[in-house]
Structure formats: structure tokens, C-alpha cells
N, CA, C and O atoms as CSV, one atom per row, in Angstrom:
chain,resi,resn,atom,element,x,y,z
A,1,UNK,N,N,-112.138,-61.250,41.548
A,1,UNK,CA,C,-111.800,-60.771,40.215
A,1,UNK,C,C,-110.392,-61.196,39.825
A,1,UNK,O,O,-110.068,-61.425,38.660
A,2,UNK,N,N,-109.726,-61.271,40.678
A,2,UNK,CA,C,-108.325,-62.206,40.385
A,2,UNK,C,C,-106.957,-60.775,40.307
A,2,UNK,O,O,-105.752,-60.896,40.087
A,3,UNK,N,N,-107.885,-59.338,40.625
A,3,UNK,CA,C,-106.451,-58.585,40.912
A,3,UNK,C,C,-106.614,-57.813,41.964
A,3,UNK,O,O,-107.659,-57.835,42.613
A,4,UNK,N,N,-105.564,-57.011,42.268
A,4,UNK,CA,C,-105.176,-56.103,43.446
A,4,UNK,C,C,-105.888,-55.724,43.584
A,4,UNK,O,O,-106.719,-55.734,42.676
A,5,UNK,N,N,-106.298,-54.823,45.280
A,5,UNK,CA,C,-106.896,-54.085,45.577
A,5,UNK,C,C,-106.458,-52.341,45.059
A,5,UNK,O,O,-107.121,-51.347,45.353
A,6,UNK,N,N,-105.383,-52.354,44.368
A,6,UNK,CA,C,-104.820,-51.175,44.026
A,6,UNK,C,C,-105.588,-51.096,42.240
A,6,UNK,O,O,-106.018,-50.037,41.783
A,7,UNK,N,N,-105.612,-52.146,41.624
A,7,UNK,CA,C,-106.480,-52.550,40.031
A,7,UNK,C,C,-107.562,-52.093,40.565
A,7,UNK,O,O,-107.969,-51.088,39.982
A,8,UNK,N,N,-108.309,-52.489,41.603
A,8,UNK,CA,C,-110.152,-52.323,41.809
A,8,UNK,C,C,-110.552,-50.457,41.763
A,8,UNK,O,O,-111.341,-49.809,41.075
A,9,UNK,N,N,-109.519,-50.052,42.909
A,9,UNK,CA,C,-109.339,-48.506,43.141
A,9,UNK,C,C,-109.133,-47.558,41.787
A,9,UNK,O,O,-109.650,-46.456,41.604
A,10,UNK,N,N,-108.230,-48.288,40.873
A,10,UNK,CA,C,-107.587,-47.331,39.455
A,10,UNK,C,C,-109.377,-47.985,38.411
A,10,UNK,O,O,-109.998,-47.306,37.592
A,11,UNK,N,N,-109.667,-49.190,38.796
A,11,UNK,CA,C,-110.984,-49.428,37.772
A,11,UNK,C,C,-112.106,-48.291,37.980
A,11,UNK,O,O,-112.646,-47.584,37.128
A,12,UNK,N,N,-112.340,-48.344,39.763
A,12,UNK,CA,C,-113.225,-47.483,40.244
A,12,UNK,C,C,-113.225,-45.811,39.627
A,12,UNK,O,O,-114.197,-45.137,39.285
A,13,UNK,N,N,-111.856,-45.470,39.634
A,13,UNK,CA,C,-111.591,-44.011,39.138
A,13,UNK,C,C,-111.292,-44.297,37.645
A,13,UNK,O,O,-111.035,-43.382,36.862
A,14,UNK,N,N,-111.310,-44.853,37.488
A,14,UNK,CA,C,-111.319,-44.646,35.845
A,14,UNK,C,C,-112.990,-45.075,35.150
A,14,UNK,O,O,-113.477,-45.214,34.028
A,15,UNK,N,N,-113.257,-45.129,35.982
A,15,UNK,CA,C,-115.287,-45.516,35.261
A,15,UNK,C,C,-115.470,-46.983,35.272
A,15,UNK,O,O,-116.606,-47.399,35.501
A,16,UNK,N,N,-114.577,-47.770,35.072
A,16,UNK,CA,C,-114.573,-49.173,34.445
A,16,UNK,C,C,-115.619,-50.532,35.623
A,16,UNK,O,O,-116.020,-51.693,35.547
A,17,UNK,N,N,-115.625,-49.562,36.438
A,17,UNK,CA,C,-115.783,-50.281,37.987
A,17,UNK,C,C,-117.395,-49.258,38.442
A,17,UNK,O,O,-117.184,-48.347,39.242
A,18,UNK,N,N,-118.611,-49.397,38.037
A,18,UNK,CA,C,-119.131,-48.312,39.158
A,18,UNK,C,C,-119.080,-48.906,40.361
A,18,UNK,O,O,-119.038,-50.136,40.342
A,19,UNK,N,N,-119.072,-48.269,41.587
A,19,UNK,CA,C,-118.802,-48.024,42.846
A,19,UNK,C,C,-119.675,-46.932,43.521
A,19,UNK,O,O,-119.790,-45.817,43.012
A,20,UNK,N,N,-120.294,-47.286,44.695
A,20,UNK,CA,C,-121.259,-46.155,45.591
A,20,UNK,C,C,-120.177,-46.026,47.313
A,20,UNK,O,O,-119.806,-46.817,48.180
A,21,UNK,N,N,-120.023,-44.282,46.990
A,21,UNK,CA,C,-119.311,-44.254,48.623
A,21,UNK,C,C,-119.729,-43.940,49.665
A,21,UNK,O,O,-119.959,-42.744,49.848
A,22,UNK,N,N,-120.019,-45.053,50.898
A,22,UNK,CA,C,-120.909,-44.757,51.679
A,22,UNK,C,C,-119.832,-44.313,52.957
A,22,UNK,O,O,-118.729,-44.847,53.067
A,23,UNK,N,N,-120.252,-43.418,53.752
A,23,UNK,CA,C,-119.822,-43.185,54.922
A,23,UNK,C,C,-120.015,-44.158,56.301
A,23,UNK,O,O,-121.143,-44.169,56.794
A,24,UNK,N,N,-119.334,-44.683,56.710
A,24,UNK,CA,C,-119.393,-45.277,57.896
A,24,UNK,C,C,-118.870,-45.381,59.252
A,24,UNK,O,O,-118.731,-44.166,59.388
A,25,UNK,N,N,-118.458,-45.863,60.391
A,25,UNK,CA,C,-118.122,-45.261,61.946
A,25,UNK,C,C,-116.456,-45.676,61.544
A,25,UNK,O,O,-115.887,-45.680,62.635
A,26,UNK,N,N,-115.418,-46.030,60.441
A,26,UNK,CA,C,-114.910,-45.925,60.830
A,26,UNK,C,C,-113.939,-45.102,59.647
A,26,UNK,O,O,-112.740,-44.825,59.681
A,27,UNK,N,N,-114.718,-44.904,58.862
A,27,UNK,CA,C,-114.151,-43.888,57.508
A,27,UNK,C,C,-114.939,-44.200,56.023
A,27,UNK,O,O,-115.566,-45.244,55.844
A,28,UNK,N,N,-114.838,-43.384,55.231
A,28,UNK,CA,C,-115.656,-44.233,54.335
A,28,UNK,C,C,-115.021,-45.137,53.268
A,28,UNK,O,O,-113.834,-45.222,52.954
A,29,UNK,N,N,-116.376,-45.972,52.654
A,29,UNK,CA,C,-116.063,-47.168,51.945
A,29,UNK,C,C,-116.488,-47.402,50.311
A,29,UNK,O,O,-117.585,-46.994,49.928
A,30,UNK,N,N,-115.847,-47.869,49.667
A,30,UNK,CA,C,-116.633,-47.799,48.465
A,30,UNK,C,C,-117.179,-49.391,48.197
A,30,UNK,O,O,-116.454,-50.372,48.034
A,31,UNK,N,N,-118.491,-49.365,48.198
A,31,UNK,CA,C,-119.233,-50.480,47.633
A,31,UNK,C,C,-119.482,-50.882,45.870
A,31,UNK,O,O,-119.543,-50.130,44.897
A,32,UNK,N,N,-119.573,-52.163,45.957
A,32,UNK,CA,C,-119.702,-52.261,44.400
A,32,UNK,C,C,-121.074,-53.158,44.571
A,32,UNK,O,O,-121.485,-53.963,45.407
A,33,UNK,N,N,-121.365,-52.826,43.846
A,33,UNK,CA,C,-122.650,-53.574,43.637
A,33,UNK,C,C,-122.848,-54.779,41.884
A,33,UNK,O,O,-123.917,-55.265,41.511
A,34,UNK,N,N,-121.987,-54.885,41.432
A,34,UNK,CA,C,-122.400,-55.244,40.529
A,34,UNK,C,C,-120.959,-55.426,39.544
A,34,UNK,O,O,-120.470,-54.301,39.438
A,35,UNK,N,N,-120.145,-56.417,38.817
A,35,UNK,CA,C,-119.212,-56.947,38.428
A,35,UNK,C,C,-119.275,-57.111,36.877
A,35,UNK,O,O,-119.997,-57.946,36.333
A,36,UNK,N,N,-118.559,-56.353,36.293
A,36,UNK,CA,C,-119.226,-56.856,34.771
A,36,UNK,C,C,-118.078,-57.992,34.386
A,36,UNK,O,O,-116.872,-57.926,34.626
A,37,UNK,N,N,-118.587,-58.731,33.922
A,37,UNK,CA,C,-117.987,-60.211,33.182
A,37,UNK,C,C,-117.104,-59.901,32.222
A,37,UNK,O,O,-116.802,-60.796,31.432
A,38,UNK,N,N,-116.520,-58.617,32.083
A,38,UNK,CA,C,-115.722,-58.487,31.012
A,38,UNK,C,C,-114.370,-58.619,31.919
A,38,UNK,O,O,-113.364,-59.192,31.502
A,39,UNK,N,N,-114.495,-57.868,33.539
A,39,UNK,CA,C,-113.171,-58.097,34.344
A,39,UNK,C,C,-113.216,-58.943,35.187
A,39,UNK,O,O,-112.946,-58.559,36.325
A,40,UNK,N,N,-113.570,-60.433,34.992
A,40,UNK,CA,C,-113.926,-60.920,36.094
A,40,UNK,C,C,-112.854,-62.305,35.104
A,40,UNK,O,O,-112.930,-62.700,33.940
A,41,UNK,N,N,-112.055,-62.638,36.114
A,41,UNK,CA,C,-110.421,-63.630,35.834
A,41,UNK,C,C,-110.551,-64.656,36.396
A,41,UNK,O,O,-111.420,-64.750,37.263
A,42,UNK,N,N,-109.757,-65.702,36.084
A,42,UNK,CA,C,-109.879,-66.974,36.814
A,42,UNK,C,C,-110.539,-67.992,36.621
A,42,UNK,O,O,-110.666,-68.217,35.417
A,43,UNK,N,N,-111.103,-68.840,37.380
A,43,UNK,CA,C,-111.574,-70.288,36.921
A,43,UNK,C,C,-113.002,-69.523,36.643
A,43,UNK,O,O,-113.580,-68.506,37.025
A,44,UNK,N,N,-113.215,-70.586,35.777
A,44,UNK,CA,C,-115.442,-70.502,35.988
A,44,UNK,C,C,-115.796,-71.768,35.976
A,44,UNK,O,O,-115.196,-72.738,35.513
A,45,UNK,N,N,-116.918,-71.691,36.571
A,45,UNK,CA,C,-117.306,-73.198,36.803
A,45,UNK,C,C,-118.427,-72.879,35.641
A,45,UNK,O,O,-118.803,-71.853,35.074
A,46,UNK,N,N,-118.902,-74.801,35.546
A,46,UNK,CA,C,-119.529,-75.094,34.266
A,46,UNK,C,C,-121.127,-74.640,35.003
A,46,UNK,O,O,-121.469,-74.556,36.183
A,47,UNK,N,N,-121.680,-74.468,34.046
A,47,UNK,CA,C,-123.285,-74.255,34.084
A,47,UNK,C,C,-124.207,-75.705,34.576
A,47,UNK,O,O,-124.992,-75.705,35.525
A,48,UNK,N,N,-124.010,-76.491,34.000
A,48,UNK,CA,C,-124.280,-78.092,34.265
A,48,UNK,C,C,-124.365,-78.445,35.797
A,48,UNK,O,O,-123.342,-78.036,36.346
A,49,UNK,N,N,-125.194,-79.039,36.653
A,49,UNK,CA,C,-125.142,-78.888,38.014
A,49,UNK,C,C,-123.872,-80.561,38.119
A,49,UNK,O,O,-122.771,-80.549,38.669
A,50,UNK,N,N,-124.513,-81.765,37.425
A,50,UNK,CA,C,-123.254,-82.147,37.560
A,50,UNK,C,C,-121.616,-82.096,37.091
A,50,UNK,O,O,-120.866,-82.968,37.529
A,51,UNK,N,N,-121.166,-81.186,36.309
A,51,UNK,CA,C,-120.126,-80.385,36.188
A,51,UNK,C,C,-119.686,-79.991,37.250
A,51,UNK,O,O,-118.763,-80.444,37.927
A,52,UNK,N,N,-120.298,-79.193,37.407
A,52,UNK,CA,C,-119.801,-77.929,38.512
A,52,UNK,C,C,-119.838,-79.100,39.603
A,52,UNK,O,O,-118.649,-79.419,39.598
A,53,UNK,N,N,-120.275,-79.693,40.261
A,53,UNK,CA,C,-120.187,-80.529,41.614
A,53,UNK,C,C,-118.663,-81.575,41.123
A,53,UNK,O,O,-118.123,-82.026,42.134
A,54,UNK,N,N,-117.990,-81.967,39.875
A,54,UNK,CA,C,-117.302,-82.384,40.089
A,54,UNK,C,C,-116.171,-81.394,39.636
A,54,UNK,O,O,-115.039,-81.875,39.674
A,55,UNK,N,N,-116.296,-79.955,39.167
A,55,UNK,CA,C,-115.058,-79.263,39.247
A,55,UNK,C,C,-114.922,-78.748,40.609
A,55,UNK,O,O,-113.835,-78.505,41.133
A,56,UNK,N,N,-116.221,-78.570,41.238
A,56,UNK,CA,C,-115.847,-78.420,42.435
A,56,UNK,C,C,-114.840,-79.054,43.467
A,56,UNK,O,O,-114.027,-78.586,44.265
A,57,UNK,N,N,-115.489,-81.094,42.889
A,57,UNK,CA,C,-114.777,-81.808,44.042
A,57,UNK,C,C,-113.111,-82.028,43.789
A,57,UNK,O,O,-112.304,-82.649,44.481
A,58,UNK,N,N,-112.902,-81.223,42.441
A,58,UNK,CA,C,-111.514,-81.517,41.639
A,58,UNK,C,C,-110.508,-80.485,42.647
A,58,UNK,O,O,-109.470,-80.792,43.234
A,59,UNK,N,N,-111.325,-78.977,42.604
A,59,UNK,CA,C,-111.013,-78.015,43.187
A,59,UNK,C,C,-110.623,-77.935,44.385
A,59,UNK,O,O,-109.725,-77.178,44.755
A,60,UNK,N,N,-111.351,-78.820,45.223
A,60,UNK,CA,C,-111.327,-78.926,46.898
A,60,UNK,C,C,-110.019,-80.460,46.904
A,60,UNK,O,O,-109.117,-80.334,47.732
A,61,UNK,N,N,-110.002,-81.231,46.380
A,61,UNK,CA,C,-108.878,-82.057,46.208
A,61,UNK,C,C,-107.437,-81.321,46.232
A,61,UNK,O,O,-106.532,-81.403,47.063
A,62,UNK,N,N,-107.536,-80.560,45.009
A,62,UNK,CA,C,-106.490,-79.564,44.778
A,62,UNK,C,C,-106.048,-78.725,45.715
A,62,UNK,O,O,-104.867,-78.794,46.056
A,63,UNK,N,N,-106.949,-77.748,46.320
A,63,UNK,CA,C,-106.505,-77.710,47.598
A,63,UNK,C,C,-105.755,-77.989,48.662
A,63,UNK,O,O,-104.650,-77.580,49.018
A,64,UNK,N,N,-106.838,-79.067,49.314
A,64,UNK,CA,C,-106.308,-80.031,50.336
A,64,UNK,C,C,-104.926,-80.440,50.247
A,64,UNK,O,O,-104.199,-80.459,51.241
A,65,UNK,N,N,-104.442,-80.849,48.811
A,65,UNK,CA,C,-103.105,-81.201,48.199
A,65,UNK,C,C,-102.141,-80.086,48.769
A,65,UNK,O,O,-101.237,-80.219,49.593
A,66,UNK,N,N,-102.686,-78.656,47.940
A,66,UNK,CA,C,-101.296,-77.524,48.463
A,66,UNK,C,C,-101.886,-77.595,49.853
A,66,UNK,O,O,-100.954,-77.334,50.613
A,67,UNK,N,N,-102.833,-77.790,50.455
A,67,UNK,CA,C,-102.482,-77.179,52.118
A,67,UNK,C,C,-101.593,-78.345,52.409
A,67,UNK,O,O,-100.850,-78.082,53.354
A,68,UNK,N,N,-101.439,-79.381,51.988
A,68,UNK,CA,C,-100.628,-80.329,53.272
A,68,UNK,C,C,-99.480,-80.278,52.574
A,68,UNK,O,O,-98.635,-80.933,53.183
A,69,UNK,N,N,-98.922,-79.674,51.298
A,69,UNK,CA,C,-97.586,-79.648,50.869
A,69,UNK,C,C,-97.203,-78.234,51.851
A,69,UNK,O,O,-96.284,-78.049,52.649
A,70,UNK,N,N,-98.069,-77.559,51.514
A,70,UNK,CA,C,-97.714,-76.269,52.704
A,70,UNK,C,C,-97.472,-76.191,54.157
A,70,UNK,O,O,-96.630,-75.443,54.655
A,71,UNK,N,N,-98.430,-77.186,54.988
A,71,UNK,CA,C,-98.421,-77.539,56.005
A,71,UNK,C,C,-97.056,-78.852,56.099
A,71,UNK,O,O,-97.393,-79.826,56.773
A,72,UNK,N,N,-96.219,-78.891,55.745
A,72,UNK,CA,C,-95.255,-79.979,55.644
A,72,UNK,C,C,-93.827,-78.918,55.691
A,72,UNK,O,O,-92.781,-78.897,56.340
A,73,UNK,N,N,-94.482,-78.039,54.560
A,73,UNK,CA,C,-93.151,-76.807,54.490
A,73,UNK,C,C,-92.597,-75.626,55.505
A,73,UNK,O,O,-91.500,-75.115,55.734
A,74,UNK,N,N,-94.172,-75.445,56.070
A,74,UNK,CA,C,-94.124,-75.203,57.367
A,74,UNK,C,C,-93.486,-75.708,58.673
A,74,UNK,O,O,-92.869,-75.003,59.472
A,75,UNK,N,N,-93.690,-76.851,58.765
A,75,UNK,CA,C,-93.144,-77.223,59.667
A,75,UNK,C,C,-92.193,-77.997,59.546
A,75,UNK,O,O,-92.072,-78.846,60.429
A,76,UNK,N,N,-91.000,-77.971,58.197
A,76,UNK,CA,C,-89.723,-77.876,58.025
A,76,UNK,C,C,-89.153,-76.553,58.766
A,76,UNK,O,O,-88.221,-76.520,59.570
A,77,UNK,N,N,-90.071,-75.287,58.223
A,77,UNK,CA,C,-89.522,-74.056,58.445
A,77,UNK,C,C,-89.164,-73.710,59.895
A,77,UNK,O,O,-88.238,-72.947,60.170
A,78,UNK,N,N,-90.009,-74.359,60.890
A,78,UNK,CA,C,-90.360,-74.509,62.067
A,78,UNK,C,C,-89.673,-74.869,63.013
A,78,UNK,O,O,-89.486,-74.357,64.117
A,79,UNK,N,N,-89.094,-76.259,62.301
A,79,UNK,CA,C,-87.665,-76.813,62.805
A,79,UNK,C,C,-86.606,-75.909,62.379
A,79,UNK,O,O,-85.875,-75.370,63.210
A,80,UNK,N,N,-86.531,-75.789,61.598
A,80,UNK,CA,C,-85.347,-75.136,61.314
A,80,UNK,C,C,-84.998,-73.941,62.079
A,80,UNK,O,O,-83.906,-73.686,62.588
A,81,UNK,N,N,-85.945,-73.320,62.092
A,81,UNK,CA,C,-85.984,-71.888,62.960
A,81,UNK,C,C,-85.494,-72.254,64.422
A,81,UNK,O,O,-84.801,-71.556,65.162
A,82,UNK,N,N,-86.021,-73.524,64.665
A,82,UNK,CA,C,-85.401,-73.938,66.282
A,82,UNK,C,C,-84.486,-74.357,66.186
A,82,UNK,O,O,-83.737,-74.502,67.152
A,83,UNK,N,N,-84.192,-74.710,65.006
A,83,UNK,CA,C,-82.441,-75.531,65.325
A,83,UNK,C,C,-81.416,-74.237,65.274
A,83,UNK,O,O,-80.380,-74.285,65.938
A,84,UNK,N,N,-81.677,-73.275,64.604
A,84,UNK,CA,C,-81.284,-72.056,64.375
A,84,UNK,C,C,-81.065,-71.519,65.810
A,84,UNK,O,O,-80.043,-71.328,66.470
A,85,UNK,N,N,-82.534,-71.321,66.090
A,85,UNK,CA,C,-82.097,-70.566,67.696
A,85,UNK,C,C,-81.647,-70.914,68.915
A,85,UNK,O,O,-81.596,-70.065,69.805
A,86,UNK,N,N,-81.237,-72.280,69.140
A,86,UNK,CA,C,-80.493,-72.362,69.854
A,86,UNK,C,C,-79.043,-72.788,69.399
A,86,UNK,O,O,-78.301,-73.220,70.282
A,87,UNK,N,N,-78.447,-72.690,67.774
A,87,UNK,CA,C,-77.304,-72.362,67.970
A,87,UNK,C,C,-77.207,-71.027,68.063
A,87,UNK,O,O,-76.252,-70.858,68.821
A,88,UNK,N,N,-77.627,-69.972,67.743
A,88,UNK,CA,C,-77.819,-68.661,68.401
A,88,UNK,C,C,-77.323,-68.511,70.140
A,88,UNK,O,O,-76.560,-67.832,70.827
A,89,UNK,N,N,-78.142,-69.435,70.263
A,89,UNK,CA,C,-77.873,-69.288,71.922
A,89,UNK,C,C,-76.473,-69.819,72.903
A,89,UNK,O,O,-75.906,-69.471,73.939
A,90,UNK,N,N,-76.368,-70.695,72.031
A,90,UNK,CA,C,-75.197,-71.398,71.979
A,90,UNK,C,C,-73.696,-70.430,71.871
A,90,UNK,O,O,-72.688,-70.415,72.578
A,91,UNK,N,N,-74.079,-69.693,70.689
A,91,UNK,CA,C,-73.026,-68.747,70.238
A,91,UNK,C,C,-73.160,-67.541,71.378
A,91,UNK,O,O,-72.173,-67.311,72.076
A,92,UNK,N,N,-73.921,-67.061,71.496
A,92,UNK,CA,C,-74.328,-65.948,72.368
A,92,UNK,C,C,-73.761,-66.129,74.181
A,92,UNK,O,O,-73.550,-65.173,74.926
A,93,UNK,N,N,-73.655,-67.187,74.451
A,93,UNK,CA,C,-73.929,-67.311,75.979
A,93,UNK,C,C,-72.292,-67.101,76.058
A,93,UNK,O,O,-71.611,-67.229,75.040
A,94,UNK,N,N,-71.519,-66.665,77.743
A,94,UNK,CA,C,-70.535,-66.221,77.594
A,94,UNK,C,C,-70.015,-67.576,78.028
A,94,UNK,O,O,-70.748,-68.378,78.606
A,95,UNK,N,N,-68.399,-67.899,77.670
A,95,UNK,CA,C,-67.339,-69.084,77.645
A,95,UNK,C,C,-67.393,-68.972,79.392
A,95,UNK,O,O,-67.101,-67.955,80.021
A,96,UNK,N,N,-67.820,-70.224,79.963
A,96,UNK,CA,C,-67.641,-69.746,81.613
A,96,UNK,C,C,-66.726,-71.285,81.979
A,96,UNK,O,O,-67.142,-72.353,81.530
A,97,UNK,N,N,-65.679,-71.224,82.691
A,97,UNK,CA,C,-65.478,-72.352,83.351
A,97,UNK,C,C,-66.060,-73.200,84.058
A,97,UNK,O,O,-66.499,-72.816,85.142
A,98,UNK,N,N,-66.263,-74.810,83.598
A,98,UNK,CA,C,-67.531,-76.141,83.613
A,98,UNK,C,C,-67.567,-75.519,85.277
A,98,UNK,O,O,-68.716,-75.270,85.643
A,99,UNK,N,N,-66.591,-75.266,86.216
A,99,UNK,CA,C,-66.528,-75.117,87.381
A,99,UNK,C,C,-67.568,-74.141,88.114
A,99,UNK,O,O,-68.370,-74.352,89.023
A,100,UNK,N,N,-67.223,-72.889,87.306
A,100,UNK,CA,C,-68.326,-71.878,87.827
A,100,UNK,C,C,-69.618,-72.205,87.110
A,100,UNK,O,O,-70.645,-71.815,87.665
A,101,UNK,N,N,-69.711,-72.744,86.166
A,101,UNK,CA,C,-71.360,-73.524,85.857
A,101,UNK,C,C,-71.957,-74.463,87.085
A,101,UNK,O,O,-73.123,-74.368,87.467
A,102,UNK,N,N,-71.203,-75.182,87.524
A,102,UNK,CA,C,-71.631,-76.359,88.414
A,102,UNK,C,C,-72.128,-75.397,89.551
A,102,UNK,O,O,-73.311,-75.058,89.544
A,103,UNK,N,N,-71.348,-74.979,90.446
A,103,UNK,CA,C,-71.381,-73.586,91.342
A,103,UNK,C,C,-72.356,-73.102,91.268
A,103,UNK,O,O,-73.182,-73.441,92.115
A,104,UNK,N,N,-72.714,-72.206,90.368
A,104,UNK,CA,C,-73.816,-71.318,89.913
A,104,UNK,C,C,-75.192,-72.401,90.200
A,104,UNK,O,O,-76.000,-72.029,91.051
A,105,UNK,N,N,-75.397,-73.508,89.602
A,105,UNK,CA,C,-76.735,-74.617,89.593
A,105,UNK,C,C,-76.613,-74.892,91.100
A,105,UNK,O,O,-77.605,-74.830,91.826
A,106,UNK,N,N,-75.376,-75.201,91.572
A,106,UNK,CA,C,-75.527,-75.367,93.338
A,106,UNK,C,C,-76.060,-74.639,94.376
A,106,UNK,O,O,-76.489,-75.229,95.367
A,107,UNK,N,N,-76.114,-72.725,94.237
A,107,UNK,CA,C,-76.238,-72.092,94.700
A,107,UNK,C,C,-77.675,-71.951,94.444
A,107,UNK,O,O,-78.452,-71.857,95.394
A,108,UNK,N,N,-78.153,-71.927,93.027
A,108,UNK,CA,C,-79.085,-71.565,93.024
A,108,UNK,C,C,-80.571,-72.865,93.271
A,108,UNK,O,O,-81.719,-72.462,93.081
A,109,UNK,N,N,-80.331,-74.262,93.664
A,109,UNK,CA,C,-80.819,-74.984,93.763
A,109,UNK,C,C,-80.583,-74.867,95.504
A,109,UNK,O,O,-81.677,-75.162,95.986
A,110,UNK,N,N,-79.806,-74.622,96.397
A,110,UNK,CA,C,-79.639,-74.639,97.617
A,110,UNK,C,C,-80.809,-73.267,98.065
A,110,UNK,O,O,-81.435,-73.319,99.123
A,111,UNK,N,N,-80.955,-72.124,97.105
A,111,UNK,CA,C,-81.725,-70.910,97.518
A,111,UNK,C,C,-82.847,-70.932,97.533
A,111,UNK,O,O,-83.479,-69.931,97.873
């Protein structure tokens, strides 16, 4: 329908929406059975079977497009987050003399 689940709940209690509440194992639920076309938002596809097969293939193009601009932004975000955390780590670790570093890898490679 193209809104919130908080719109469906205020449609339901306000009449605009009928709805049946069934009880079930893990609380109950309200079912809809039936959508009237007066609240129903968003694209529509054409009636025409070849229409609709090419708003479809327009649709799934479109797509594919934001997932790999998304999937690109992602894994900017990705890097970044790692370049982040190890200057984190960097900042965090205590100032030790190169001496007692070397030491420390000796001891613990001899154990």
C-alpha cells in the first residue's frame, strides 16, 4: 500500500481498513482480506500483457541499478569503518619503548 505499519493500524481502527482478529500461538493478529483501490499507492502496472512485461523489465533494470550503486556504497562504508578502526587502535594501544616491544615478541615466540 505504500505506508506504515502504524497508517494500516489507525485505517484498521478507524473503519477505512476491514480487518478479522484471529488468535494465534504467539499473540493475536489482524488479517486483511481484501484492499480497496482507493488506498492502494505507488506504481501500477499496465493491464496489456505486453506492457506490463516491459514495465516490469524497466522495473527490475531499475533495481539492479540502485542495488549495485548501494552495493558500491557499502563497501566504501566498509573500508572506511576499517580504516577507522585501526586508527582507533593505533590511538588506544599504550606508547611502549621499540625495546620492550621486541622483548615482549621474543618471549612470547620462545614460550
Amino acid at each position: 500500500m505504500g505506508v506504515s505499519t502504524r497508517t494500516v493500524r489507525r485505517y484498521v481502527k478507524s473503519g477505512k481498513l476491514h480487518a478479522e482478529f484471529i488468535r494465534g500461538n504467539h499473540g493475536g493478529e489482524f488479517r486483511i482480506s481484501a484492499i480497496p483501490p482507493e488506498l492502494i499507492k505507488g506504481k501500477t502496472l499496465d493491464k496489456e500483457p505486453g506492457q506490463t512485461m516491459d514495465t516490469l523489465q524497466g522495473l527490475l533494470h531499475e533495481l539492479q541499478q540502485q542495488n549495485l550503486q548501494l552495493a558500491a556504497q557499502f563497501g566504501a562504508a566498509t573500508e572506511r569503518i576499517h580504516t577507522l578502526e585501526s586508527q582507533v587502535k593505533l590511538l588506544t594501544t599504550g606508547k611502549q619503548p621499540w625495546w620492550r616491544r621486541l622483548f615482549r615478541r621474543i618471549s612470547r615466540n620462545s614460550a
